[in-house]
N, C-alpha and C positions, 0 to 999 in steps of 0.2 A: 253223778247225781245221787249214788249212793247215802252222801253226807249230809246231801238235804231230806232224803226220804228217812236217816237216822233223827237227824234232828227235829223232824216232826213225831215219828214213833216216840222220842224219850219227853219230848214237849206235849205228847196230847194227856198227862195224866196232870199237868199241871197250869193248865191253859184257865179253868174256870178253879184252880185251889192252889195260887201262885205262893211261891216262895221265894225271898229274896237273901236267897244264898247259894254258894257255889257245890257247897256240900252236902250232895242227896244222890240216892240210887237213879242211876242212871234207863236201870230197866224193872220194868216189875209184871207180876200177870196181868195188871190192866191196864200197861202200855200197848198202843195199839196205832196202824195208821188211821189218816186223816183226809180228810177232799186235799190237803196240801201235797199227799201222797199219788191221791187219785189223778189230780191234774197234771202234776210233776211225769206222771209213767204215760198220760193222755199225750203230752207234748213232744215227748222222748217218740211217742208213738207217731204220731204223724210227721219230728224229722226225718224218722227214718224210712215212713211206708210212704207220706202224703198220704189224702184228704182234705174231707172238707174241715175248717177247723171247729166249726158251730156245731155241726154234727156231730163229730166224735167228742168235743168236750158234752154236750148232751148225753150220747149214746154212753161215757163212762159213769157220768154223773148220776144216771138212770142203771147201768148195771154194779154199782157202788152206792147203793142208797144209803140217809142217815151218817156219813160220816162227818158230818160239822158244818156241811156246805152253809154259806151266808145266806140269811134271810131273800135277799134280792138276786142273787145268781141259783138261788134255788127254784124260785118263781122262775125266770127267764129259763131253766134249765125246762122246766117241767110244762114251758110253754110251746107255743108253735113260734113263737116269734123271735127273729133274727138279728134282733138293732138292739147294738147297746145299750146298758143303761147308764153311762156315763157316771160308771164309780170311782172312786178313788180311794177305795180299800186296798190291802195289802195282797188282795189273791192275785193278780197280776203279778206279784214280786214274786211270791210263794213259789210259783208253777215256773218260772222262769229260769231254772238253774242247766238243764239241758243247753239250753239256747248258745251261751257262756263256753260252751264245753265241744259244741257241735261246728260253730264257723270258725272259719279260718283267717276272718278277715274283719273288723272293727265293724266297718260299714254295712257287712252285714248281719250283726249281732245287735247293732242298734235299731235295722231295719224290720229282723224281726223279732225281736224283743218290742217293739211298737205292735206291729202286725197280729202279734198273740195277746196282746194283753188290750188291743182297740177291740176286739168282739164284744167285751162285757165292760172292759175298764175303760171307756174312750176320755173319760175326765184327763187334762194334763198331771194331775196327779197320781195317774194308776200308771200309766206310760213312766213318766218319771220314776216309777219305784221301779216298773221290770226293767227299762234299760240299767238305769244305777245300778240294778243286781247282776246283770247278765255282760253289765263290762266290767266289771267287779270281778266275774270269775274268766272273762275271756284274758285282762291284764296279767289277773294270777296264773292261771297257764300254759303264759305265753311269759313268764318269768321277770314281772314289775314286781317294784319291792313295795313294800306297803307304804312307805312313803309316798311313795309313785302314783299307787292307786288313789290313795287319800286326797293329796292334791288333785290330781284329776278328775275323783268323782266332786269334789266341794269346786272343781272349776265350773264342770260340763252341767253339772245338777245344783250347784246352790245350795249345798246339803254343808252341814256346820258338823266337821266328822271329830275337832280338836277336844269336846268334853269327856270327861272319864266314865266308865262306868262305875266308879264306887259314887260320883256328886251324883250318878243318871238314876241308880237303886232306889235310894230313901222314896224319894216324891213321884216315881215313874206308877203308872196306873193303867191298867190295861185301855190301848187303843190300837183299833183294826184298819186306821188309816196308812197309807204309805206313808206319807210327810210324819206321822207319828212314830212309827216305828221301825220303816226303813235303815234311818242313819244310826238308830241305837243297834240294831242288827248289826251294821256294816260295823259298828266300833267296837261289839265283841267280836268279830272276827280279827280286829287291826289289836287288839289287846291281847289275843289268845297264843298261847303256844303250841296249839295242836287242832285238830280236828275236836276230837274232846273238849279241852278247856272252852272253845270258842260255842258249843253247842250249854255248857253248863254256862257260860257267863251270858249268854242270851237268853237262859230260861230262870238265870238268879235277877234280872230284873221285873219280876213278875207281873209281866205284860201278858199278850198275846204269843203263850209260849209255844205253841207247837208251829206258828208260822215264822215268826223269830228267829227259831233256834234251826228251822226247817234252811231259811233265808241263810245266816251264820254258818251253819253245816254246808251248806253249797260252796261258800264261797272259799271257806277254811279246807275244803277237800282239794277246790286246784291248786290254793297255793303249797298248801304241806305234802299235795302228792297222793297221798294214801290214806284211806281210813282203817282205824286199825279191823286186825280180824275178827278179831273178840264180838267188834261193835258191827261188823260185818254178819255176822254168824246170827247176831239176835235181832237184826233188821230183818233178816233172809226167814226166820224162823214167824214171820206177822206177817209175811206177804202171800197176795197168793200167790200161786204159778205162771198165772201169765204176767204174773208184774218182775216174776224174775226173768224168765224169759223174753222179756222188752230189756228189760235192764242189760241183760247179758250179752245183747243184739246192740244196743246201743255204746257198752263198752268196747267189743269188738269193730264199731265202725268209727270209733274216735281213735284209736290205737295207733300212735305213733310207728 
């Protein structure tokens, strides 16, 4: 999940001052994580410890104030109340990169990739985004070839993965829906050759970059295997300590 909490760090300076190209520093002093980051080490945390999931996505959300949280999951966050609000924004994709990476088995990466992203996201299109993301990375690390994936996810999801991203650049505009920016995610990772590239071509469509590129970095990390050090070293240097210590807790119990 590393690749996804990179790809939020390098996407949160360029989320509200998009650019649409592939060629830009990738870190700078006011790169920084984001609630994509927040929820992402939230999730990691409750595969690995259990909880309740409303609680602890609150209880993060409440000790991680200010990081970009959405209008409407900020309200639910800061409330007593328990019942979705049936969104179909991209936070559900966002935070789903763990999931992908944790089971061992299809049925249950779709069951709870539904499970975590029904608390707040119960719309068919918030569910629709985390599963498509979190079989996206369980495919890739369990060794589909992107062909594989592609078919699969425009079977199971109805997602149109075949457009490029140089026709997707010009006229793409930032949107915080899944159905919006789900499949442009998935297709910088199916176009990328690295963990990198697929983090820069998701944030050169100057969308909703730090969820994007957050989404693309998850996914580009199971199939390429490894994120580089480099990019390792300056994610580790934004977080705080207990996010690496979940992190580091969470590598260790995926470890083949």
């Amino acid at each position: 999940m590393i690749g996804a909490i990179a790809g939020d760090i390098v996407g949160s300076v360029y989320e509200f001052a998009p650019i649409k190209k592939i060629d830009f520093p990738l870190f700078s002093g006011e790169s920084h994580f984001t609630d994509d980051s927040v929820l992402t080490v939230a999730v990691s945390d409750l595969l690995l410890h259990g909880g309740d999931i409303i609680d602890t996505f609150k209880k993060y959300t409440n000790d991680f104030p200010d990081r970009g949280y959405g209008e409407s999951f900020s309200r639910w966050a800061a409330s007593n109340d328990r019942a979705p609000y049936n969104s179909w924004g991209n936070g559900s994709a966002m935070r789903t990169s763990p999931i992908g990476f944790f089971f061992k088995a299809e049925k249950e990466v779709l069951d709870a990739a539904h499970t975590f992203a029904a608390v707040t996201h119960s719309h068919p299109e918030g569910i629709r985004g985390a599963q498509a993301v979190s079989l996206c990375i369980f495919m890739a690390r369990h060794g589909a070839t992107k062909e594989e994936i592609r078919e699969e996810i425009e079977r199971r999801f109805n997602y149109d993965l075949r457009e490029r991203i140089d026709t997707i650049r010009p006229t793409y505009a930032f949107d915080v829906s899944c159905q919006g920016s789900v499949p442009q995610s998935i297709i910088a990772f199916l176009e990328s050759t690295s963990v990198e590239d697929a983090i820069r071509l998701a944030v050169s469509l100057g969308g909703d970059a730090d969820s994007m590129a957050c989404i693309a970095g998850g996914i580009a990390e199971a199939f390429y295997g490894q994120v580089p050090e480099i990019i390792i070293q300056e994610v580790r240097k934004r977080i705080p300590d207990s996010f690496k210590s979940i992190i580091d807790d969470f590598y260790a119990s995926i470890a083949d």
